[in-house]
Every structure is written in structure tokens, then in C-alpha cells.
N, C-alpha and C positions, 0 to 999 in steps of 0.2 A: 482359605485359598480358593479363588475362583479361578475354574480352569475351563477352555472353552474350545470343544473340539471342532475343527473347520475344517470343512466337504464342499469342496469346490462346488456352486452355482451352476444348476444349466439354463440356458436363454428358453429353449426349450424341448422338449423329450418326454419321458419318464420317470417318474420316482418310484420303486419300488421299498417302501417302508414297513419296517415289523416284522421282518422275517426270521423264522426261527433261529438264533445263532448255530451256524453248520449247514445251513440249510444256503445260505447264500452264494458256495461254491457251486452247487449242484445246479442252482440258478442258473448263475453266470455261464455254465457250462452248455445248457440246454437254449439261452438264447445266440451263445456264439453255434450251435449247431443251424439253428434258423437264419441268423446272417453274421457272418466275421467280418462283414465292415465295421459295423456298427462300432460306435464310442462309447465305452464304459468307464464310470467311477464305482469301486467298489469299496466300502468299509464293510469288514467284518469286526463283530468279538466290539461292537462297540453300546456305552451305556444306556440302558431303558427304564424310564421312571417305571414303565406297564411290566416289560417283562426280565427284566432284572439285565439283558445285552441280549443285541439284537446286530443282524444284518443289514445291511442297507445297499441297495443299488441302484446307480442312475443312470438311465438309456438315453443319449445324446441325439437328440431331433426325430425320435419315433413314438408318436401317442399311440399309445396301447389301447384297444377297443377289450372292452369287459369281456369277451369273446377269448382273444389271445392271451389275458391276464389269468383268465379262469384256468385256461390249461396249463398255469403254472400252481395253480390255486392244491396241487394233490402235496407239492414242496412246500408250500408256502401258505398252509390255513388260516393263518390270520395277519397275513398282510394286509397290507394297504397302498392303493395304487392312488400316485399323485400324476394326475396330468400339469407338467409345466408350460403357458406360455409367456413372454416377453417378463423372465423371470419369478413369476409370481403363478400360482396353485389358482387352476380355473376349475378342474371335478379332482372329485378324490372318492372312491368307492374300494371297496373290501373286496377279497377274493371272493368266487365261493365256487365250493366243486359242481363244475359241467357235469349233466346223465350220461352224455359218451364225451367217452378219450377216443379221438382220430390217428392216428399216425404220430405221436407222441412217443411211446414209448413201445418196445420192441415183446413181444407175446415170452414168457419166461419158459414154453410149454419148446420143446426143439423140436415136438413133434408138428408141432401147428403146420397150415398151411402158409402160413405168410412167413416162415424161414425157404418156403419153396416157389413159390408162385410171387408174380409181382402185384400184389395189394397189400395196401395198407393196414397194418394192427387197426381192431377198432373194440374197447372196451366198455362197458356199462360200468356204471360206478353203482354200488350197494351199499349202504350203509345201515347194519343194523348194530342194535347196543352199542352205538361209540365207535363202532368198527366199521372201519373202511374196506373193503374187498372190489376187483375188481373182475370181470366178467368178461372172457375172451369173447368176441362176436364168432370165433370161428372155429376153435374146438371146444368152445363151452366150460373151460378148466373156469375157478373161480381162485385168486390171489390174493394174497393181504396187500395191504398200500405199503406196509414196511419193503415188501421185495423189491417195488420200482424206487422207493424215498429213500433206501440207506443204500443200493448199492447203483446210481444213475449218475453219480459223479464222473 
């Protein structure tokens, strides 16, 4: 039985491919925080010859700069970003974790200065032994990347 799953086509936008299955809501979630106009197709929970199912999402007429894909890159480590135009894959490059997270994600610490003051979170990313940690700029706390990736939905 050949069976062939069909993900509507964008003229042009982005492809975000290979994302961790589960990882694809938390996505979706944090680019409707950057803009809710925006057009999205989203498959979850669907088949991966690489990683057994996988997420998938497509951003309808905004090419992602390696820059903006990176600061998704802490949800999504081995993705893969497809630039579409006039339906066809012109770059396509991998994630990979930015040194600083800007204004992404919110300081875990309630003491911090930026639940009080108007500036933006700004984190150092660490990675030692496999581990990801990440580094308040402003009260210096240091976090696992599990606290912003399991609970940023």
C-alpha cells in the first residue's frame, strides 16, 4: 500500500523541517507571539525516514534570515530551514544555537530585574557535556534549556 501524505505547497515563505515531534506546538506558538498575521500550515506527529516522526511547519511569504531561525534553534536543534521561492527550495540550512538569547524568552528567576524594569531578558547559551544551560545577563542565575523547551508552550 502506498500512501502519500499531502502538505499544501507555499509559492513562497518558510519551511521549517525536522522538528522534534511536540516541539512543533511550542513553535508555532512563539512565532504567532512575533506576528499573528502570519499564514501557517502545520503537520504534527508526522512520518520521518531520520527521526522515526517529526513536526513540520510552513510560514506563508516570510523568509527567515539564519539569525531569526537560530532563536528558535533552543525548540528545535535539528531542524531544518527551507527558504521557498516561486515554489521551489532556493537555501536550506540547520539550526544552530545563537551565544545570546535576546528577548525571547522570559528570566525563570521572579526576582530578576526584567519582571520589574522595562528591558529585555538577555541570555548566554552554555553548553557543557551535552548540556545546555542558559545564563541570565542580569541576575546571573544559570537554567537548564528543559525549563524554557518543556514549559514555553
Amino acid at each position: 500500500m502506498n500512501e502519500k501524505m499531502q502538505v499544501e505547497a507555499i509559492c513562497q515563505g518558510t519551511v521549517i523541517d525536522h522538528i522534534t515531534t511536540g516541539q512543533g506546538l511550542k513553535i508555532l506558538n512563539r512565532l504567532q507571539l512575533i506576528n499573528d498575521k502570519i499564514r501557517l500550515t502545520v503537520g504534527l506527529n508526522l512520518p520521518s525516514g531520520q527521526f522515526g516522526s517529526k513536526d513540520i511547519i510552513k510560514v506563508d511569504n516570510w523568509m527567515f534570515s539564519k539569525v531569526e531561525a537560530n532563536e528558535l534553534a533552543l525548540l528545535a536543534p535539528n531542524a531544518t530551514v527551507n527558504i521557498i521561492e516561486d515554489y521551489k527550495v532556493v537555501s536550506k540550512f540547520h539550526m544552530e544555537l545563537p551565544e545570546i538569547l535576546e528577548g525571547i524568552f522570559s528570566c525563570p528567576n521572579s526576582n530578576c530585574i526584567t519582571h520589574s524594569e522595562p528591558v529585555d531578558s538577555k541570555f548566554t547559551i552554555k553548553t557543557e557535556d551535552e548540556q545546555v544551560r542558559l545564563r541570565c545577563h542580569y541576575c546571573e542565575e544559570l537554567f537548564n534549556k528543559q525549563l524554557f523547551t518543556e514549559n514555553s508552550a
